[in-house]
N, C-alpha and C positions, 0 to 999 in steps of 0.2 A: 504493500500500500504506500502511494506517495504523498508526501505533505498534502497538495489539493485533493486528493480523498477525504483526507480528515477534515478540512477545510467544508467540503461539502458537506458532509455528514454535520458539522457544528453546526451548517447554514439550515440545511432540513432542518435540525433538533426546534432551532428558535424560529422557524417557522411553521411548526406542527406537521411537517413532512416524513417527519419517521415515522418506523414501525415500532408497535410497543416492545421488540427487542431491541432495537438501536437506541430507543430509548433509554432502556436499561443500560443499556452496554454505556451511553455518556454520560449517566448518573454514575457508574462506577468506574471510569475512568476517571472523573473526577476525584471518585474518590482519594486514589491515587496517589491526587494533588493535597489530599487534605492529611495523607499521615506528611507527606514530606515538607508542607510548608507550614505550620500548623497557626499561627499567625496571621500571615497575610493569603489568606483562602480567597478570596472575594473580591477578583482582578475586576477593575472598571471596564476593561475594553477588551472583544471576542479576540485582537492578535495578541495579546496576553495569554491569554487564557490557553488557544490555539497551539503557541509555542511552548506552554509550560507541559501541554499534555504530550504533543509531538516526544520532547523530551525525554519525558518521563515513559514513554512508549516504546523507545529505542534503549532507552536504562534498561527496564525492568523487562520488558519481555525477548529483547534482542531481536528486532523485528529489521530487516534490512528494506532500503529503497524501492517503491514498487516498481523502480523504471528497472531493476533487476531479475523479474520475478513476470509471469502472465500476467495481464490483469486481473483476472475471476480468478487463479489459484493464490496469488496475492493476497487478496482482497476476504477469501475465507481463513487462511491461515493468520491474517492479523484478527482478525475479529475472534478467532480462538483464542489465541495467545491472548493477547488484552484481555478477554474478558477473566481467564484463569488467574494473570497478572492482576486483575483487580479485585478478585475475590480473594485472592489468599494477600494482599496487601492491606486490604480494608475491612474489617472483622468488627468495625465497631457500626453501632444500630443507627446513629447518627442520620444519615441518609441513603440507609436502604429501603427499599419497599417496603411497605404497609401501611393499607389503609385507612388503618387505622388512627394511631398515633406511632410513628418508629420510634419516637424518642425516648416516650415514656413506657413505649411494654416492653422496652429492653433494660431498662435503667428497672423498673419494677419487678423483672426476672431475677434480681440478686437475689438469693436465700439470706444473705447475712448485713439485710439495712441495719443501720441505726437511728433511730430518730434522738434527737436533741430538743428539749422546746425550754423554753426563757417563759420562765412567768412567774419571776420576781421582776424587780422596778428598778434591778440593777443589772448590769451589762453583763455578757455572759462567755463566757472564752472557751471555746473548742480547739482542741489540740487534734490534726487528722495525721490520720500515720504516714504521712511522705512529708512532713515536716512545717504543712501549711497552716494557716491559724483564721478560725473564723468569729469574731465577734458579735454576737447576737443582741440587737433592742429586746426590751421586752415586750412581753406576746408576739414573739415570732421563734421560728421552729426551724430547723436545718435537720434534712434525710441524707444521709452519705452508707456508702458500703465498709464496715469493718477492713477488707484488703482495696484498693484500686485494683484495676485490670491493669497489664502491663503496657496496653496502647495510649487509655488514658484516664484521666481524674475527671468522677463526675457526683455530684451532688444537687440537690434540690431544695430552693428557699423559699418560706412562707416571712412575712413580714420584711424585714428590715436589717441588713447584714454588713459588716464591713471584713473585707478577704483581705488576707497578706497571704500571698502565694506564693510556693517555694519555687525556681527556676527550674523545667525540665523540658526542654524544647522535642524532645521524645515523646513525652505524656503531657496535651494540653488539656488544660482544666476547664469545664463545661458548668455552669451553674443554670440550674434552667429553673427560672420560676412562670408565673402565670401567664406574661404573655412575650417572654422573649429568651432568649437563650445567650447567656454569655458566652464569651471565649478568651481563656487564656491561655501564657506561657507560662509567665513569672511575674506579678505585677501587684498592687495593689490596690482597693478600688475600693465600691461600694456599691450595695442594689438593694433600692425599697422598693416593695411593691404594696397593693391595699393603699390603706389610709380614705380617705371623702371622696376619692375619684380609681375611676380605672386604670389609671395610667400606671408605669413602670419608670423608673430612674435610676440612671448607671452613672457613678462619677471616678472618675479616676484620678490616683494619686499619683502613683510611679508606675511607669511600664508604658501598654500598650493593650487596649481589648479589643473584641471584635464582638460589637450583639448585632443579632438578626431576630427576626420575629418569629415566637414559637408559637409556627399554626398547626394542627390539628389535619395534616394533610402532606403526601409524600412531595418529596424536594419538586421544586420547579427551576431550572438553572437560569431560568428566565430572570429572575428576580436578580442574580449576578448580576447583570447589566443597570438596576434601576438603581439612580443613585439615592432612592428613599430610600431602599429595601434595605439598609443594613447602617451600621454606626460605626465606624474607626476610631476610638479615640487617645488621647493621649494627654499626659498629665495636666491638669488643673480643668477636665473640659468635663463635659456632662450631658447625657442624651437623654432625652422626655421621650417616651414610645406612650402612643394612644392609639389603641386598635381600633376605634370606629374611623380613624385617619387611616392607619397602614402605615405609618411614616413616623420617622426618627426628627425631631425638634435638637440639633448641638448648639453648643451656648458653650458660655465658662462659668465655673462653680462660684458662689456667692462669694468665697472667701478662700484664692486662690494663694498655698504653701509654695516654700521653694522646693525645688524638685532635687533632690538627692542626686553628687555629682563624684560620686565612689573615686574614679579618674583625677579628679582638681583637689591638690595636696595644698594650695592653697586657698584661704577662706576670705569669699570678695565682701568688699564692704559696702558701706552705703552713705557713707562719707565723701563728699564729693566738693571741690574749689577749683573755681572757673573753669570747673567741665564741659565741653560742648556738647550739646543738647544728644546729640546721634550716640556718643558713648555714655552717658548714661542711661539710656535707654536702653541700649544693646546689654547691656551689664543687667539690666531690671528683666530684660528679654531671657538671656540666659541663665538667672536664676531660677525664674517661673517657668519656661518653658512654654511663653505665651508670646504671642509673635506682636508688635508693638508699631504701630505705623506713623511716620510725620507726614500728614494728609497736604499740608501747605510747607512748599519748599524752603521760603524765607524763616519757617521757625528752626529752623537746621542751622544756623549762623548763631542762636542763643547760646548762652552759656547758663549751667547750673551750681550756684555755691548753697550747700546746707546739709544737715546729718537728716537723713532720714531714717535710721534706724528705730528696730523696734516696732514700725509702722506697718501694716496690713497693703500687698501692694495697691490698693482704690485709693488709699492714702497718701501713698507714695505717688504716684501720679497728679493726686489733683495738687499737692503740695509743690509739687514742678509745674504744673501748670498755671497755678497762678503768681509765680515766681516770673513767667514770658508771658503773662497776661494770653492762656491759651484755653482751651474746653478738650475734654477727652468722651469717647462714645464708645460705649462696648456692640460691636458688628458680628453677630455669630462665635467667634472664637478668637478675635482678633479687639484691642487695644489700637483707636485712632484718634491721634493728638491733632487738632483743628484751632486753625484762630479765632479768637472769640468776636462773634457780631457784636457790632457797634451800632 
């Protein structure tokens, strides 16, 4: 089989042209993709995606050029090989068939859950056996398995949780509550769900997650492509999922910490005298891990003298800005310093 086979076959899939085997066969060749890159699963664009599986098709099943090969006897020996290649690589329930729910009658098949529930009015520490740590609000409840599986870590929250995850880019860690499904590697974060509305909230501290919406219905790779259909996020940011929407709300957390910099042996400060406007920013940038923009070119010529230590960075910023007589706007994810109307 050669590149534009696959090519094809990807173009059928997203345009309901396959057969309900080819179908199958590019749900699990994805799969494929999801033990090897366990992170960044959920390529924006079909030549991504295209060349990750190509890849991954010539790795694992040793499938040579179709321009070497007949066409039609090509063309069944890759679709063997693959699909063998994807079933004995992908063994987790994640997105395999069922129409039921895959997620949860696999994760519910453990013999040896535990359930945890908080219902004291103090905060409640779970220690899981790969080394992670879940903190529990009260009245809410965490379901985990006594062992993890060797592919990956999975657990399930009711209420309101904050995760320190131990790093295993082998075994990504899956939190699935009501209506959406985390993904991790190693990271730390947060997910409430419940509360006066339907909605879910994921915030994260250090790392990198990845949620998507947990439906009631076997994968659709369609949803790859839709930039609602899923949430990226990264320290200081935070996703609202509302399922009567279908769509991910990212924003920045109310009260964004500095982000932990293991690498940087030395501790930056927040002391600053006749700094120009661009390096103190970039320095407030680098701390928070929050991207920081001068919307108007002339306020790049200012300078900043004063401590700001101590300060929350919202504080930090309006404290600079009216230091250059400026206004700051929070745009999605992003910090944009503007001049102030007169």
């Amino acid at each position: 089989m050669s590149r534009e086979d696959l090519h094809l076959l990807l173009e059928r899939y997203l345009n309901n042209q396959c057969s309900d085997e080819e179908k199958l066969l590019v749900e699990r060749l994805y799969g494929m993709l999801d033990k090897e890159e366990p992170v960044e699963v959920y390529p924006n664009e079909l030549s991504d995606l295209e060349q990750k599986l190509w890849d991954n098709i010539n790795q694992q099943s040793g499938i040579i050029d179709g321009h070497q090969r007949k066409a039609q006897h090509s063309r069944i020996i890759w679709y063997a090989a693959a699909v063998i290649s994807a079933i004995s690589l992908f063994t987790a329930y994640l997105f395999i068939a069922d129409a039921r729910d895959p997620r949860y009658v696999a994760f519910q098949a453990y013999t040896n859950l535990v359930e945890k529930r908080n219902s004291s009015t103090a905060l409640l520490t779970i220690n899981l056996e790969d080394g992670s740590k879940v903190v529990l609000q009260p009245a809410s409840s965490l379901v985990y398995p006594a062992h993890f599986k060797p592919s990956q870590r999975e657990v399930s929250l009711k209420g309101q949780g904050y995760f320190l995850i131990s790093k295993n880019r082998k075994r990504p860690f899956f939190v699935y509550s009501n209506h959406v499904i985390t993904r991790v590697v190693g990271t730390s974060f947060t997910v409430k769900t419940g509360g006066t509305t339907d909605q879910t909230e994921v915030a994260v501290r250090t790392g990198k997650v990845v949620v998507i919406p947990n439906e009631n219905k076997h994968l659709n790779l369609k949803q790859l492509f839709r930039k609602d259909a899923k949430a990226v996020l990264t320290p200081n940011q935070k996703t609202v999922y509302s399922p009567d929407k279908g769509s991910f709300e990212i924003s920045l957390v109310p009260e964004p910490i500095p982000v932990p910099h293991p690498q940087t042996s030395t501790k930056k400060t927040d002391l600053f005298e006749d700094t120009p406007l661009p390096q103190v920013l970039e320095t407030l940038q680098q701390a928070y891990g929050i991207e920081i923009i001068i919307q108007d070119e002339k306020l790049s010529r200012n300078t900043f003298t004063g401590d700001i230590s101590g300060q929350g960075l919202y504080k930090k910023i309006d404290l600079i800005c009216r230091s250059i007589e400026a206004n700051y706007l929070i745009s999605g994810t992003r910090i944009i310093i503007k001049e102030k109307k007169r």
